[in-house]
C-alpha positions as CSV (number, residue, x, y, z in Angstrom):
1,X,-4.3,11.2,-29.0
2,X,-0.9,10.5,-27.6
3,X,-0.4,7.3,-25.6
4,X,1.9,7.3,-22.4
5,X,5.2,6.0,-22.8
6,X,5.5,2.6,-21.1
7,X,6.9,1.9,-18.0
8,X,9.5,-0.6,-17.3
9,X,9.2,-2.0,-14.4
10,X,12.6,-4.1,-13.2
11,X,12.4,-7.1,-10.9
12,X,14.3,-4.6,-8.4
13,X,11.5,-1.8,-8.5
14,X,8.9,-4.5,-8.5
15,X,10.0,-6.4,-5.7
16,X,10.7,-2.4,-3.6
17,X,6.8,-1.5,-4.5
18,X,5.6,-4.8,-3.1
19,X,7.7,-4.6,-0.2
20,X,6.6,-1.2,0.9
21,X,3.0,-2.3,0.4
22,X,3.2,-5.3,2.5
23,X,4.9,-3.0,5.1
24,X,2.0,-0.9,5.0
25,X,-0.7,-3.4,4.9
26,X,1.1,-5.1,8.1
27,X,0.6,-2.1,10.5
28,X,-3.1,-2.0,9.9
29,X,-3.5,-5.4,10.0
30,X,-1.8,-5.6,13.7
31,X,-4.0,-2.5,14.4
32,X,-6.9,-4.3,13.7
33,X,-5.7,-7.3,15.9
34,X,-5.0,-4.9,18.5
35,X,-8.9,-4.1,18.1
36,X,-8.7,-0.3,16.1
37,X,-12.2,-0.2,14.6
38,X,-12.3,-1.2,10.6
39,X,-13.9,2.5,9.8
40,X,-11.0,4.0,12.0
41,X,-8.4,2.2,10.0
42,X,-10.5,3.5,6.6
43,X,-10.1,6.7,7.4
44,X,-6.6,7.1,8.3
45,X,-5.9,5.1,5.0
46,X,-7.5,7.6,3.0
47,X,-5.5,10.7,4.8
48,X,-2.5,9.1,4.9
C-alpha cells in the first residue's frame, strides 16, 4: 500500500479556501432570506 504524500497547507492557501467557501455559503444563505426553497438551494448545490 502506498500512502499519499501530505499536503501542506500554508496560512495563505488556508485562509484563500476558507474565503471562497464563505463566499459561496453567503449567496445561498441571502437566497434563502430572499425566500428560494431549502430543496431548491440543494439541488443547485449539488450541480454546481
Amino acid at each position: 500500500m502506498k500512502c499519499a504524500a501530505p499536503v501542506i497547507v500554508t496560512r495563505d492557501l488556508y485562509h484563500d479556501l476558507l474565503n471562497e467557501r464563505s463566499i459561496t455559503m453567503g449567496k445561498y444563505f441571502i437566497a434563502w432570506l430572499l425566500g428560494v426553497p431549502v430543496f431548491l438551494l440543494v439541488i443547485i448545490y449539488f450541480i454546481f
